[in-house]
N, C-alpha and C positions, 0 to 999 in steps of 0.2 A: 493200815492205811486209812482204813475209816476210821478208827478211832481219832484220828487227828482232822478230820474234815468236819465235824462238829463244834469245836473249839474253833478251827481255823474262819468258818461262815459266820459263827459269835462274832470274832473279833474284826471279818470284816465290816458287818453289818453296822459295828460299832462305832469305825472308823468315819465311815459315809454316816454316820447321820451326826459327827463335830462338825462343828464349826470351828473353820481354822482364819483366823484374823491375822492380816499384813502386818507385822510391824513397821514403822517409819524407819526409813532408809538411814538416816542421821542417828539415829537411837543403834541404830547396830553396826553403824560405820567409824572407826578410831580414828580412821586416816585423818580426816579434815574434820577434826572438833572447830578449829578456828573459822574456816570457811562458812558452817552450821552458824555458829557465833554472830557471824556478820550480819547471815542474812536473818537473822532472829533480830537482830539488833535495826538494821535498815525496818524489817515489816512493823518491827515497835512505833518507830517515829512517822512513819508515815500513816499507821494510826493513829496520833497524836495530832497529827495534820489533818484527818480526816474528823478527830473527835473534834477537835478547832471551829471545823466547818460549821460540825452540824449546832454543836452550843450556839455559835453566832445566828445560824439559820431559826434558833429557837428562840433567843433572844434572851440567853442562861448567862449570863455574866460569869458565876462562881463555876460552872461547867468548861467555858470557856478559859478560864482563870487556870484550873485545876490540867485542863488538855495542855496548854504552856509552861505547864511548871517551872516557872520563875525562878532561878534562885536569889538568895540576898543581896547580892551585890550587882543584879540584872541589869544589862543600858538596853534600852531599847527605843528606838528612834519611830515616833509614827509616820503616819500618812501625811499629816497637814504641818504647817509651819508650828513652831514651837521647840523650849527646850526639851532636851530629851528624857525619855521617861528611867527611875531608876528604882529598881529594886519592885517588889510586888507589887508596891501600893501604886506606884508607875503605872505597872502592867496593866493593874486595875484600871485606871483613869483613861487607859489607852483602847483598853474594851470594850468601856460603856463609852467612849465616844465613839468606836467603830460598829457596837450595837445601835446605839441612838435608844430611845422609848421603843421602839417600835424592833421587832427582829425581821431583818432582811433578808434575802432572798442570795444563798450562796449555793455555789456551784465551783466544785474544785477542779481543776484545769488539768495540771502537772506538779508533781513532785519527786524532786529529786533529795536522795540523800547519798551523800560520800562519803564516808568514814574513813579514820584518820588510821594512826600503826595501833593495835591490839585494841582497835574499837573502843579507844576508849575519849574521844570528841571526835563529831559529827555537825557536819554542814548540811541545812537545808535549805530549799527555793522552791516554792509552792506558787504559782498562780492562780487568783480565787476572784470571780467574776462576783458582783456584790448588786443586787436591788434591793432599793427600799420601798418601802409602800407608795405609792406614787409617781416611782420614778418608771420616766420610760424604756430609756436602757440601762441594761448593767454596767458598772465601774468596775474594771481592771484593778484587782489589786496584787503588787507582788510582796512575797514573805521572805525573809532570810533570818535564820538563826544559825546560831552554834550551839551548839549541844555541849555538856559533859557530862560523864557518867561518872556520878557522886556515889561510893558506897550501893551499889550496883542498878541506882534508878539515871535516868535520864534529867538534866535539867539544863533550861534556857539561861546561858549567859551572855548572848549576846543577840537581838533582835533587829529588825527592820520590817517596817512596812513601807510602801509606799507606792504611787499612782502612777503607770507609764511613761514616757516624756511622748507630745505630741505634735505634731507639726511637721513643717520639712526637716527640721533641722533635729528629731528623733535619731539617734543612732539603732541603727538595725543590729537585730538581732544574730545571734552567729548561730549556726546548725549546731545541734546538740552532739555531735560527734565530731566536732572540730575542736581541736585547741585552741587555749587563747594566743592573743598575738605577744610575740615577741617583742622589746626593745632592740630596737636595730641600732641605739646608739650605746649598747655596751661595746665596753673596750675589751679584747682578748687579754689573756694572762700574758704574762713575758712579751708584751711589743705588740708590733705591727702583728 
């Protein structure tokens, strides 16, 4: 019996002084690779929303440019009147006039992202509160893209920016857990 309690207090002592590190839940769960997937794919884009921010807060153009990732055939519509922008060099023109000279003062609001079947295009809507040097308050801006995942990067194919509507005659906004409204003048199938 002694003989084994020498070797046995070795190999406790061994034990207590590892270090045993958690692996991540997702790394060792099969069940829902896609589930993992999604939300890999959601936290990507909304850093890209966030990289967005802070380029423009810097006053980076090609940073900004780079957080967007445009693709070739990009539409994107800005903030102020004008035709819309197309493809990168667009995106470009759309940037440096939402930088200005001077880099402004942004502060991201909310972002939402909803990804489509097998994650592979995604809708975003971002609210980014905007000052310039000078200005007294900040300007409301909201974002909308579409995403596609090109050969497994993310890219903007479709863009919006633009300035809230104001006045009485603004449409209010709907709670973020409400559906949209329905058309009440669709027709049923087969009749009345």
């Amino acid at each position: 019996m002694y003989r084994f309690l020498g070797p046995a207090l070795g190999a406790t002592l061994l034990l207590s002084a590892c270090k045993i590190e958690r692996t991540p839940r997702e790394q060792l769960s099969q069940r829902e690779p896609a589930a993992t997937e999604r939300r890999l794919a959601e936290e990507e884009l909304r850093d890209r929303v966030g990289a967005l921010a802070q380029a423009v807060g810097r006053g980076d153009h090609d940073a900004a440019l780079l957080a967007l990732a445009p693709a070739a055939d990009l539409y994107l519509q800005g903030p102020d009147d004008g035709p819309p922008a197309v493809g990168p060099e667009g995106a470009a023109a759309v940037v440096r006039a939402l930088i200005g000279e001077e880099a402004p003062e942004v502060a991201v609001e909310d972002v939402r992202v909803t990804l489509g079947p097998r994650a592979r295009v995604a809708w975003v809507a971002a609210t980014m509160d905007v000052r310039g040097e000078g200005e007294a308050e900040r300007r409301p801006l909201r974002m909308t893209g579409v995403y596609l995942r090109v050969r497994g990067a993310w890219v903007l194919s479709q863009g919006h920016l633009s300035r809230p509507a104001t006045g009485p005659e603004a449409p209010q906004p709907l709670p973020a857990d409400s559906a949209a409204p329905r058309d009440s003048t669709a027709t049923k199938r087969g009749g009345a």
